[in-house]
N, CA, C and O atoms as a MOPAC input file, in Angstrom:
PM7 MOZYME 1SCF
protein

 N     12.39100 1    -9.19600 1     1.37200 1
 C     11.09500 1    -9.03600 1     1.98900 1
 C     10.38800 1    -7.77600 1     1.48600 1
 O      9.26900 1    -7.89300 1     0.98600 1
 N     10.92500 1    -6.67500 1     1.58000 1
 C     10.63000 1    -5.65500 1     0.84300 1
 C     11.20400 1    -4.87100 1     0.12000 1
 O     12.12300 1    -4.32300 1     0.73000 1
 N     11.06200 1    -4.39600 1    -1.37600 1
 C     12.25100 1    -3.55700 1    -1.82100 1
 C     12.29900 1    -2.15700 1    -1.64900 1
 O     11.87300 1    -1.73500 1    -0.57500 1
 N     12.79100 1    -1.22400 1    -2.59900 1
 C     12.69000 1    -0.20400 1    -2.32800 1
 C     12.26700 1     1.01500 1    -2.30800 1
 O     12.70900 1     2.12300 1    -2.00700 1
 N     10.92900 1     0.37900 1    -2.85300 1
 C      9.49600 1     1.54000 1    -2.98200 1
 C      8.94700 1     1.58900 1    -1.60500 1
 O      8.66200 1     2.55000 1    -0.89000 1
 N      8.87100 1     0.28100 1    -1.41200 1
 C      7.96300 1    -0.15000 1    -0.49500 1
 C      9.07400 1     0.02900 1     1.08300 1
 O      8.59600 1    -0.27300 1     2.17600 1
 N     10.58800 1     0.56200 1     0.95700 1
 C     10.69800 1     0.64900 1     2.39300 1
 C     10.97700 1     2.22000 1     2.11700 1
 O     11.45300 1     2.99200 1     2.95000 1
 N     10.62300 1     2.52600 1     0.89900 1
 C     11.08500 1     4.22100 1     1.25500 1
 C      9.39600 1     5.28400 1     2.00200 1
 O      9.14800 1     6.37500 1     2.51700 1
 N      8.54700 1     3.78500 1     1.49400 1
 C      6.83500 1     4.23200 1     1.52000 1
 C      6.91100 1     4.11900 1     3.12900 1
 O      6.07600 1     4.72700 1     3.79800 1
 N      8.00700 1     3.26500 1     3.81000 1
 C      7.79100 1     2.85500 1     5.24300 1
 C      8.86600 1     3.84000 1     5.87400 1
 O      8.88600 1     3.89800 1     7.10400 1
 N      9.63500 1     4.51000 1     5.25800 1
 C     10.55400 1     5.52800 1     5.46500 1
 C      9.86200 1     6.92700 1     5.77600 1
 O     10.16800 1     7.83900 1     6.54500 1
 N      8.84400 1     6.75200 1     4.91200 1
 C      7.75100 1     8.49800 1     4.58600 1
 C      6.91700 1     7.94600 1     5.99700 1
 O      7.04100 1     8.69000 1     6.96900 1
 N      6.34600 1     7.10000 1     6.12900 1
 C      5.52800 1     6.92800 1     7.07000 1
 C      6.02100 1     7.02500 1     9.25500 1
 O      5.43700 1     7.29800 1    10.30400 1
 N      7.30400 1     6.62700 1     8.83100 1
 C      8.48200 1     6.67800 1    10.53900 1
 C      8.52000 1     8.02800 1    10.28700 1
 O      8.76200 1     8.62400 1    11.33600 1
 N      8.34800 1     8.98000 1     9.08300 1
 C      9.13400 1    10.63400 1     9.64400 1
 C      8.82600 1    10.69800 1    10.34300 1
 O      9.49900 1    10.16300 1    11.22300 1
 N      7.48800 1    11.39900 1    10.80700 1
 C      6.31000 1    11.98100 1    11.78900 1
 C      6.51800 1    11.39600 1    13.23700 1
 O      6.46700 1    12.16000 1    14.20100 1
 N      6.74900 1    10.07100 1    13.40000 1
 C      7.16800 1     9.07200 1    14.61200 1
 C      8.18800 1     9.51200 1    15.25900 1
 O      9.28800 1     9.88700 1    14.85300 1
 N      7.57700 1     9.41200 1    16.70600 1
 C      8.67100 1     9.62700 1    17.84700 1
 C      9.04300 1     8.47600 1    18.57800 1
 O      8.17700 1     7.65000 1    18.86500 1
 N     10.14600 1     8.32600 1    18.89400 1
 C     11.45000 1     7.05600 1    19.27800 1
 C     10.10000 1     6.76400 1    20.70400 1
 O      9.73200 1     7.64200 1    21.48500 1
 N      9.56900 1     5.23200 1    20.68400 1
 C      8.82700 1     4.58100 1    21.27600 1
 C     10.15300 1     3.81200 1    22.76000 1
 O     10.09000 1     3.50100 1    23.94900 1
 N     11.13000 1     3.83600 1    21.71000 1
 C     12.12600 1     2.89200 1    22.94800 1
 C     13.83100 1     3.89700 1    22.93600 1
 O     14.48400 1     4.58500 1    22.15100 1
 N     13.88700 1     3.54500 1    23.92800 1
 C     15.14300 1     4.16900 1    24.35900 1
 C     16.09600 1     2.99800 1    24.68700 1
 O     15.79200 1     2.17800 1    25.55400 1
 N     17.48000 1     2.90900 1    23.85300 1
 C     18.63600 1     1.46700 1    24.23200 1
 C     19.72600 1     2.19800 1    25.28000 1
 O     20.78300 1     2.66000 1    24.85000 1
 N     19.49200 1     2.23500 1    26.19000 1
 C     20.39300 1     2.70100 1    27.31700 1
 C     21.95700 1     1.97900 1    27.30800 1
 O     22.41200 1     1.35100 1    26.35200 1
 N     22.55400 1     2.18800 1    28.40500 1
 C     23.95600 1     1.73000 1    28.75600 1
 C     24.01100 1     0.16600 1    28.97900 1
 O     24.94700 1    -0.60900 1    28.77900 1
 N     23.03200 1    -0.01600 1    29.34200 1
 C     22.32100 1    -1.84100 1    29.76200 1
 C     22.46600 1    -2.53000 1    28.25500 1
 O     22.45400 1    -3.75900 1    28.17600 1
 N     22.55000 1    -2.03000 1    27.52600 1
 C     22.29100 1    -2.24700 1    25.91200 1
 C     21.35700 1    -2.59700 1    25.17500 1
 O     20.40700 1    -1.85700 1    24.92000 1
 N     21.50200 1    -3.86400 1    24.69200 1
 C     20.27000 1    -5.07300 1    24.08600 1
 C     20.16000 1    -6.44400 1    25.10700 1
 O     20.93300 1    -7.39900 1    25.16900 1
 N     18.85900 1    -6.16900 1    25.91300 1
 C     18.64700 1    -7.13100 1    26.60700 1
 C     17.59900 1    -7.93000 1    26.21300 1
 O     16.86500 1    -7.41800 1    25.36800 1
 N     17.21700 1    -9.44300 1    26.72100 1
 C     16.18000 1   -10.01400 1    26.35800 1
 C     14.45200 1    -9.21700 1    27.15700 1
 O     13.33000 1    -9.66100 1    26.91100 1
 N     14.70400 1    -8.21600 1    27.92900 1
 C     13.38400 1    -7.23900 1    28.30400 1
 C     13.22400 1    -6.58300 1    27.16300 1
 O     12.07700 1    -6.19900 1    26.93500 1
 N     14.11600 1    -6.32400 1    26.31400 1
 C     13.78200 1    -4.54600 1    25.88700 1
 C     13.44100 1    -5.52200 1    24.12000 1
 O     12.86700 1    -4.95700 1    23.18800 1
 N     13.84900 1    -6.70900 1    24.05800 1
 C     13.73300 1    -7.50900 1    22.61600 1
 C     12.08200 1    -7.59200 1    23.15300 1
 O     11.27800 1    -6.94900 1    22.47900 1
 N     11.59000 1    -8.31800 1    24.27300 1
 C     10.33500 1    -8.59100 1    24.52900 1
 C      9.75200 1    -7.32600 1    24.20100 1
 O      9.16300 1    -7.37300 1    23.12100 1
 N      9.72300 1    -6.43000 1    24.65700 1
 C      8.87600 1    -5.00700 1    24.75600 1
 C      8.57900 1    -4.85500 1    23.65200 1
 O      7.43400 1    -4.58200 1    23.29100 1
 N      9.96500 1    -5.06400 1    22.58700 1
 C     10.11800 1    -4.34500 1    20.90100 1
 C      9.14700 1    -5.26000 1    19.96400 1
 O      8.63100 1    -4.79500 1    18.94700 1
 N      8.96000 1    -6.49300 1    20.36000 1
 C      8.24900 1    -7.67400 1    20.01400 1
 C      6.56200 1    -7.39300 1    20.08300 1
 O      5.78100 1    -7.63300 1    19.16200 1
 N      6.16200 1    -6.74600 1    21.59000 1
 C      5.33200 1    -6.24900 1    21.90200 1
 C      4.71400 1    -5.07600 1    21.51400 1
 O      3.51500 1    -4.84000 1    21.66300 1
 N      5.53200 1    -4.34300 1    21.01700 1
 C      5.52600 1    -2.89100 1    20.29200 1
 C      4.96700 1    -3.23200 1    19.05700 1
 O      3.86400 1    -2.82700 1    18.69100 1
 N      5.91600 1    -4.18400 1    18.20700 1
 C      5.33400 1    -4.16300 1    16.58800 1
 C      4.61900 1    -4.52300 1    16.72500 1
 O      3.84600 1    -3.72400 1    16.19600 1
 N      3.72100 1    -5.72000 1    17.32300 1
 C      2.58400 1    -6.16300 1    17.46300 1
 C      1.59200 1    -5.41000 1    17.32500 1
 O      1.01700 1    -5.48800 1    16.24000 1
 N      1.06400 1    -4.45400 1    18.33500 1
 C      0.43200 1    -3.87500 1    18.25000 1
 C      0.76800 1    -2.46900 1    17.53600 1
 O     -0.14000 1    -1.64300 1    17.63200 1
 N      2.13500 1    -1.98400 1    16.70700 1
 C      2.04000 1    -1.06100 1    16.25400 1
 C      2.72400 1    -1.35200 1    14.65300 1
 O      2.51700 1    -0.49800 1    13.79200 1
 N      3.27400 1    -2.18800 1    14.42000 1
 C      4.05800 1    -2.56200 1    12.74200 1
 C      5.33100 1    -1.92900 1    12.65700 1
 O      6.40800 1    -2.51500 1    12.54700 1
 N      5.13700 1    -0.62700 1    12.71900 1
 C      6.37600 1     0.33000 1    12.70900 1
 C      6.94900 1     0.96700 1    13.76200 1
 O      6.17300 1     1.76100 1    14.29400 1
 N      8.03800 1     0.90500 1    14.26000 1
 C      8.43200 1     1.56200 1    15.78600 1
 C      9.76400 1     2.35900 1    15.34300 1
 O     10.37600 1     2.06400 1    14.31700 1
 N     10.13800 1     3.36100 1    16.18300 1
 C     11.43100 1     3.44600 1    15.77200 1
 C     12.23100 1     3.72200 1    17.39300 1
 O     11.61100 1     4.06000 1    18.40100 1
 N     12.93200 1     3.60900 1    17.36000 1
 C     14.04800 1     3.11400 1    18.51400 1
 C     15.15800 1     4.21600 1    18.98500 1
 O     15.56400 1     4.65600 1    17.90900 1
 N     15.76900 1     4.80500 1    19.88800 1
 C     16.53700 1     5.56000 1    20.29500 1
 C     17.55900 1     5.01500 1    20.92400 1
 O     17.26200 1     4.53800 1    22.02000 1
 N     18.91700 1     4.90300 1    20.52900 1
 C     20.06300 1     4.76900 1    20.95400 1
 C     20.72500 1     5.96800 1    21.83900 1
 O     21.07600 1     6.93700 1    21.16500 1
 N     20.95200 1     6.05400 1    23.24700 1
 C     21.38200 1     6.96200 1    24.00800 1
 C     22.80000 1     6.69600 1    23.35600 1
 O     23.14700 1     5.79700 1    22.59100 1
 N     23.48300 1     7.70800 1    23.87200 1
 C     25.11500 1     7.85700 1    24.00300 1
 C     26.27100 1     7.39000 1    24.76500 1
 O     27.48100 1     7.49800 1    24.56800 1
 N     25.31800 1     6.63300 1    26.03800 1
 C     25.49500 1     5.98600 1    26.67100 1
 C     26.18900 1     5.01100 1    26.67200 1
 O     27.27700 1     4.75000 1    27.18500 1
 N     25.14700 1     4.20200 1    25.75200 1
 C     25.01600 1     3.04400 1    25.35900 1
 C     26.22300 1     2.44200 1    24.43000 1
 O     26.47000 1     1.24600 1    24.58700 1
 N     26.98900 1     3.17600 1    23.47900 1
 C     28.02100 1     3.36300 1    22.87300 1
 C     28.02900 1     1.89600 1    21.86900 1
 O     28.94800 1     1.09200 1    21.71100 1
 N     26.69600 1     1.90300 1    21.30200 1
 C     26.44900 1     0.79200 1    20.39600 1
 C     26.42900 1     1.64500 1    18.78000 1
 O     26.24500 1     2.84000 1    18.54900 1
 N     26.67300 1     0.59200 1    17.91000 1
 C     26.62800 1     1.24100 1    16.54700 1
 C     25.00400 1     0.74100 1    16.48600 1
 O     24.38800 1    -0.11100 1    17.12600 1
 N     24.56300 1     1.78900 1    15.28600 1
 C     23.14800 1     2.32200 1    14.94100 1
 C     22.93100 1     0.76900 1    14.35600 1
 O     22.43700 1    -0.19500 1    14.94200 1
 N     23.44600 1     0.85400 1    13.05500 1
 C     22.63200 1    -0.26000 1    11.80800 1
 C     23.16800 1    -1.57300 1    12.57900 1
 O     22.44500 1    -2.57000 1    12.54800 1
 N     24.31100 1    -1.62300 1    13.22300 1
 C     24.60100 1    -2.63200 1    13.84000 1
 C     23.27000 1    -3.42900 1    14.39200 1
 O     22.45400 1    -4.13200 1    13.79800 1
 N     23.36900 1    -3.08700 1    15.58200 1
 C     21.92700 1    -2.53100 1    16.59000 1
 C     20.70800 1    -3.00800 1    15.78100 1
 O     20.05600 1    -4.01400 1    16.05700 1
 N     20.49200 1    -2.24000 1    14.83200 1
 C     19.33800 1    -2.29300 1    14.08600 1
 C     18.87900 1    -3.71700 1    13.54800 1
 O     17.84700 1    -4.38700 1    13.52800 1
 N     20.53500 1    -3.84500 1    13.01500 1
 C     20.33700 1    -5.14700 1    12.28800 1
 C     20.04800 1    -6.31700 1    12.88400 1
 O     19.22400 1    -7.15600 1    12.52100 1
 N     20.99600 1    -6.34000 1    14.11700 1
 C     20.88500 1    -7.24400 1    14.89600 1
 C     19.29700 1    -7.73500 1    15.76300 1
 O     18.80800 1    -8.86100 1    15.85600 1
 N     18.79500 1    -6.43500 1    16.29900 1
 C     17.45500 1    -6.41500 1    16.49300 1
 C     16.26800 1    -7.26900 1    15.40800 1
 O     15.43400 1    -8.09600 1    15.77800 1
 N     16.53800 1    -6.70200 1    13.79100 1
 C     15.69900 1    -7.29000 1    12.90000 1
 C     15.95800 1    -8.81200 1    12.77400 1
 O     15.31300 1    -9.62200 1    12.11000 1
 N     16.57900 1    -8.93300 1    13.22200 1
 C     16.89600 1   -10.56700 1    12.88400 1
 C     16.43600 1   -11.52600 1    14.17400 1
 O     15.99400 1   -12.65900 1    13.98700 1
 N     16.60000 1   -10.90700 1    15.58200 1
 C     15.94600 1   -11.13400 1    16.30700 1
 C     14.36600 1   -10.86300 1    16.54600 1
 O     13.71400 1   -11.41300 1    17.43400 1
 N     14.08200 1   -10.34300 1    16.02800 1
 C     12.28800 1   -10.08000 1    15.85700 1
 C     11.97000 1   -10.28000 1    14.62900 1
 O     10.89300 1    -9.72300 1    14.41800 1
 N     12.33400 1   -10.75600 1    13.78200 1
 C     11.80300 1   -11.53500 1    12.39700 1
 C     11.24500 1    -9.89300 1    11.94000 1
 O     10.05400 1    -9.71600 1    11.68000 1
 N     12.04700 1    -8.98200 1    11.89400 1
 C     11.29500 1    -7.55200 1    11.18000 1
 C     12.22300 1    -7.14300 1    10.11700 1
 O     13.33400 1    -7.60200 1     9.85100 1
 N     11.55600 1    -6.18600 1     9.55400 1
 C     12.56600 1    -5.18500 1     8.17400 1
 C     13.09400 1    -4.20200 1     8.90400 1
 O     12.37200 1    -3.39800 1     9.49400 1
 N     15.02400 1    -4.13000 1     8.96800 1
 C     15.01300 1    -2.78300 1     9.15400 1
 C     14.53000 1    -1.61600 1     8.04200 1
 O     14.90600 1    -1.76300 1     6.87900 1
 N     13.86500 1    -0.69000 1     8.32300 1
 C     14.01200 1     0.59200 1     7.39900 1
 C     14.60900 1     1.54900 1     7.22500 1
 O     14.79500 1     2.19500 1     6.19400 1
 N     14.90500 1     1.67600 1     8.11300 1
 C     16.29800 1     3.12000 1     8.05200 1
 C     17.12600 1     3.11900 1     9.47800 1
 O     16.60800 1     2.69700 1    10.51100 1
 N     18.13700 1     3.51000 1     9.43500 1
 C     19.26200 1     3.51300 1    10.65800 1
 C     20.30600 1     4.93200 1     9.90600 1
 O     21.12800 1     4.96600 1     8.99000 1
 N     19.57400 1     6.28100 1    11.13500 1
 C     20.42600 1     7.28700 1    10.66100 1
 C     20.84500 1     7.59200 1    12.09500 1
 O     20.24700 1     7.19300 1    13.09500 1
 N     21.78800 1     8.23800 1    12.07800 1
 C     22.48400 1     8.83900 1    13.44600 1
 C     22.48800 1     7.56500 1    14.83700 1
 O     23.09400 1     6.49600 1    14.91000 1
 N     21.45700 1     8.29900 1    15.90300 1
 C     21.13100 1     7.57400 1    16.87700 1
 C     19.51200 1     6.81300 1    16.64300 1
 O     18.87900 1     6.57300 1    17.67100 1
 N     19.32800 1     6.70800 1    16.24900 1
 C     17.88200 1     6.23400 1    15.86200 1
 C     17.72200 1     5.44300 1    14.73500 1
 O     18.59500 1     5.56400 1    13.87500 1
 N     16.67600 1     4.54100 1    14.49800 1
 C     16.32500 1     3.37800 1    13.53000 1
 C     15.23800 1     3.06600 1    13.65000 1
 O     14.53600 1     3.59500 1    14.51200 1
 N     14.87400 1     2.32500 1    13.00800 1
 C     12.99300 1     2.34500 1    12.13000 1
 C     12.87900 1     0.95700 1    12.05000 1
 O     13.77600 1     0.50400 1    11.33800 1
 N     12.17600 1     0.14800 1    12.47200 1
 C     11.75500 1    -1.30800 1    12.49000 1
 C     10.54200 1    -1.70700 1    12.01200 1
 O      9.65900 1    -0.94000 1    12.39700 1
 N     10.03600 1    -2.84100 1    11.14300 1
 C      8.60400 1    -2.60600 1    10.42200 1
 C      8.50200 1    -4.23400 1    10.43900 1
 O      9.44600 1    -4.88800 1     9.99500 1
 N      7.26200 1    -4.91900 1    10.99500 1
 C      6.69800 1    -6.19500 1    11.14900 1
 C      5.34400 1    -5.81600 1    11.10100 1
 O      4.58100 1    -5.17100 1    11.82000 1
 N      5.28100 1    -6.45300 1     9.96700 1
 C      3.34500 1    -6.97900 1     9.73900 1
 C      3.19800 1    -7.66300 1    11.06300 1
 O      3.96400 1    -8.51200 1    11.51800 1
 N      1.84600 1    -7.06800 1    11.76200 1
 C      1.17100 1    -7.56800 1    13.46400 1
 C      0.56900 1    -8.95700 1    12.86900 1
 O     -0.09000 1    -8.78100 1    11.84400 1
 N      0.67300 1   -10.36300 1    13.33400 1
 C      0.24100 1   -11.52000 1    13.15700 1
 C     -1.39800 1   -11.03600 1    13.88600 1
 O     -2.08900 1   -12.05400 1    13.85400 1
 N     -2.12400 1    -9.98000 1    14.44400 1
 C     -3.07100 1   -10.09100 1    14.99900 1
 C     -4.07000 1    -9.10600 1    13.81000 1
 O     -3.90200 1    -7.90000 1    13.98800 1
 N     -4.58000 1    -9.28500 1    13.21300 1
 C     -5.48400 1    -8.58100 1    12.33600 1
 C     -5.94100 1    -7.37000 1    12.38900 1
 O     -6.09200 1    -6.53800 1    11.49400 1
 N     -6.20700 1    -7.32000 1    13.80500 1
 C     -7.16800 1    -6.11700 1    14.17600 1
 C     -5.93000 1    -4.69600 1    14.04400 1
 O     -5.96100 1    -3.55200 1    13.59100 1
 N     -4.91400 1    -5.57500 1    14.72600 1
 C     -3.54600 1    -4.68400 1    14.19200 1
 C     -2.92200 1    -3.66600 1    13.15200 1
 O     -2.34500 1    -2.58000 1    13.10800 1
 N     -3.48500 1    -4.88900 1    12.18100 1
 C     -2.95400 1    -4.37300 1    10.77200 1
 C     -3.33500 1    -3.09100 1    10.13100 1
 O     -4.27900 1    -3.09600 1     9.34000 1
 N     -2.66900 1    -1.94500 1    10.40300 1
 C     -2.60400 1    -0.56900 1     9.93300 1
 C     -2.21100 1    -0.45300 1     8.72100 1
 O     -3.06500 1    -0.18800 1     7.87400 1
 N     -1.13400 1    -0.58200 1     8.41300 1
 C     -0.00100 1    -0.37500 1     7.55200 1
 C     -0.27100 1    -1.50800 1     5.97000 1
 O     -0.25700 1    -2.73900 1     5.92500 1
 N     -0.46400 1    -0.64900 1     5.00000 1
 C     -1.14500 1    -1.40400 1     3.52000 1
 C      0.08800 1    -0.79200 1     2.49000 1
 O     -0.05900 1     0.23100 1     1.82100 1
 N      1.33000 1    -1.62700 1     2.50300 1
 C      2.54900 1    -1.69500 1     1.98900 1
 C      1.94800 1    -1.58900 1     0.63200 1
 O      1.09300 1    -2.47300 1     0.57300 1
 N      1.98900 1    -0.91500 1    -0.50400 1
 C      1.95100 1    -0.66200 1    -1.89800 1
 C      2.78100 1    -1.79500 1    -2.70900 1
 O      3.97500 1    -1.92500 1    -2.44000 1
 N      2.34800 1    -2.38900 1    -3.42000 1
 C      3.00800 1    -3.25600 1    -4.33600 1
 C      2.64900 1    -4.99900 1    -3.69400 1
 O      2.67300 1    -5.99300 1    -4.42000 1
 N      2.38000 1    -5.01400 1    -2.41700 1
 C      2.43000 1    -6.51900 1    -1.87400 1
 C      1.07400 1    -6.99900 1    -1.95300 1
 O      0.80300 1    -8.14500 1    -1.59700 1

């Protein structure tokens, strides 16, 4: 879906971003998939916070999430990860991926 210009361009763009969602002890529920669904929509790029709590692996997590929301993971370091879906709503569309 994207290679690796284009997720390091989506890598430069999550620095600046602060964790929109927090994955508590509750883990990965079908609320917090809705919300994340709801998030890219209106935002493309989100990135996500894994408490300690929660005692889930990162890229795991990550991965599993992208596959459930039809998104790219972009990065999964420590407790935190970077999720990127083009918004199906136009007015949405921020984000002008280089090369596509």
């Amino acid at each position: 879906m994207v290679n690796g210009k284009q997720r390091a361009y989506l890598r430069k763009l999550a620095n600046g971003l602060e964790p929109v969602f927090q994955i508590g002890k509750g883990g990965v529920t079908d609320v917090i998939v809705e919300q994340l669904r709801l998030a890219l929509d209106s935002r493309e790029l989100i990135k996500v916070h894994i408490l300690e709590t929660a005692l889930l692996d990162t890229k795991q997590t990550c991965n599993e999430l992208a596959a459930r929301l039809d998104a790219v993971p972009v990065q999964a370091i420590g407790s935190k990860f970077v999720l990127y879906r083009r918004s199906d709503k136009e007015k949405n569309r921020k984000i002008e991926i280089p090369g596509k």
